[in-house]
C-alpha positions as CSV (number, residue, x, y, z in Angstrom):
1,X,13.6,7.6,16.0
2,X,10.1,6.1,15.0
3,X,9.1,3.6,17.7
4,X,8.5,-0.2,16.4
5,X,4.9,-0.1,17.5
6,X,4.3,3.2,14.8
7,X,6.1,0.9,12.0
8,X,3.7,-2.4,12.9
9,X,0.3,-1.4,14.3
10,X,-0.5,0.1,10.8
11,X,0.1,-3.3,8.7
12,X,-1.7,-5.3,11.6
13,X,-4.5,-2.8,11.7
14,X,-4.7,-2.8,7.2
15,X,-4.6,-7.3,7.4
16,X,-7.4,-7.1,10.2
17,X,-9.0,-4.3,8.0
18,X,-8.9,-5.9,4.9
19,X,-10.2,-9.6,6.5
20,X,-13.3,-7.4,7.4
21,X,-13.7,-5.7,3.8
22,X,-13.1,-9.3,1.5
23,X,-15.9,-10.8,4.2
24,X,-18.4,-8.0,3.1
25,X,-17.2,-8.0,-0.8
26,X,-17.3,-11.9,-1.2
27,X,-19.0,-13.3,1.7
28,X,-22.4,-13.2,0.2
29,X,-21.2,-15.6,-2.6
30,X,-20.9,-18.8,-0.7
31,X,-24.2,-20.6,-0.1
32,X,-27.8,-19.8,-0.7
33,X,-27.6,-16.0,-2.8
34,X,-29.3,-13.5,-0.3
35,X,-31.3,-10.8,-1.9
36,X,-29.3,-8.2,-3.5
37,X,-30.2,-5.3,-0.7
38,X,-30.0,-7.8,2.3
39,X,-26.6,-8.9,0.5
40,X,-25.8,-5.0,0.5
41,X,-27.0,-4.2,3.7
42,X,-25.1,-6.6,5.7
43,X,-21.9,-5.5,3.2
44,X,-22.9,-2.0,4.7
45,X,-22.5,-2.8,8.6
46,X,-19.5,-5.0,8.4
47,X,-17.3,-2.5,6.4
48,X,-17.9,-0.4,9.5
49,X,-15.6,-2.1,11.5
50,X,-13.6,-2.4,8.2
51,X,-13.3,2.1,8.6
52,X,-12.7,1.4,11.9
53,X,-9.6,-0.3,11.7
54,X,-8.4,1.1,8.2
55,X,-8.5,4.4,9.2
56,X,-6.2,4.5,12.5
57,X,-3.8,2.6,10.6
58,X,-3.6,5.1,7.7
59,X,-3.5,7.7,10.2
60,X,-0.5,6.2,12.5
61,X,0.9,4.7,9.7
62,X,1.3,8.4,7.5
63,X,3.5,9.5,10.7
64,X,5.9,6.5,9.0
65,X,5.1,5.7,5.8
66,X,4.0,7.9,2.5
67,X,0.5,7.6,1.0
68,X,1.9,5.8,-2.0
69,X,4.0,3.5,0.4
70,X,0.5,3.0,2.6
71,X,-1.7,2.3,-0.6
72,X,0.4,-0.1,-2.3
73,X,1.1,-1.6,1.0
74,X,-2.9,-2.5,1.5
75,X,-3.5,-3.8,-2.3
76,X,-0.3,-6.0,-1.5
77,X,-2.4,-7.1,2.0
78,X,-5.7,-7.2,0.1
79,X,-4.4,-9.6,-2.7
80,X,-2.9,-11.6,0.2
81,X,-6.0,-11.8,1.9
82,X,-8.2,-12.1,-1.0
83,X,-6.4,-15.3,-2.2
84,X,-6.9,-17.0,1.1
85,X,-10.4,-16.3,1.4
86,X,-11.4,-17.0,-2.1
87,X,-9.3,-20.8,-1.5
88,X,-10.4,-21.2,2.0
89,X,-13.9,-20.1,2.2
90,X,-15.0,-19.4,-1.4
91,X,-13.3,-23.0,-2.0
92,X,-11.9,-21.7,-5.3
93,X,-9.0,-23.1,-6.8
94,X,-6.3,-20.4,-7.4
95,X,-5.1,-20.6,-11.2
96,X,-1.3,-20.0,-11.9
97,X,-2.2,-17.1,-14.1
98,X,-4.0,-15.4,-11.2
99,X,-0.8,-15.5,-9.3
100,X,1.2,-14.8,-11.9
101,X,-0.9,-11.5,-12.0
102,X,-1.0,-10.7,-8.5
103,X,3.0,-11.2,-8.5
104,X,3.5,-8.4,-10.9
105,X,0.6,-6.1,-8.8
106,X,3.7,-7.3,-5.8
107,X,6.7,-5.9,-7.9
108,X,4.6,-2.7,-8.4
109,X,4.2,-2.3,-4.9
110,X,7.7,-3.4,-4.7
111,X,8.9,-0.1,-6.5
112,X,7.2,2.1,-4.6
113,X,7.3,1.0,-1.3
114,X,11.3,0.4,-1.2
115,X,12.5,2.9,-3.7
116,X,11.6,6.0,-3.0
């Protein structure tokens, strides 16, 4: 039997991952624009901790989970995350027909996470 810890750790590790990675994607938007290779350069050395974190969780996560159920599981985290960020810091308003779009990305992953 697959202790709890092995079916967890990898969806904290993926949400504290993907927090890291919408940071170093959209971060640079809000306020003054940097330069484009400062704005890539400091994209660069937070996605480190971003590997960091994504790749334990793939790897504990495989001993639980397929690759398919792993993958759509992230894009389900990242559009999670991504919508927070993009209200909260970004200060974007979120359009019904963006969320109408992510919740058919969600029934995807739906499909292939619990019907295998």
């Amino acid at each position: 039997m697959t202790p709890l810890w092995a079916k967890i750790a990898p969806w904290a590790l993926l949400i504290c991952s993907n927090v890291f990675m919408t940071y170093a994607w959209y971060g640079h938007l809000k306020g003054k624009p940097l330069a484009l290779p400062v704005a890539i350069l400091s994209s660069w050395l937070i996605a480190l901790p971003e590997y960091m974190l994504a790749v334990p969780a793939n790897r504990i996560g495989h001993s639980v989970y397929s690759t398919a159920q792993l993958k759509t599981g992230q894009e389900a985290i990242t559009l999670i995350v991504f919508t927070l960020f993009s209200y909260f810091y970004l200060g974007e308003a979120i359009r019904w027909t963006t969320m109408l779009g992510f919740l058919l990305i969600f029934a995807g992953a739906a499909l292939v996470f619990f019907f295998k």
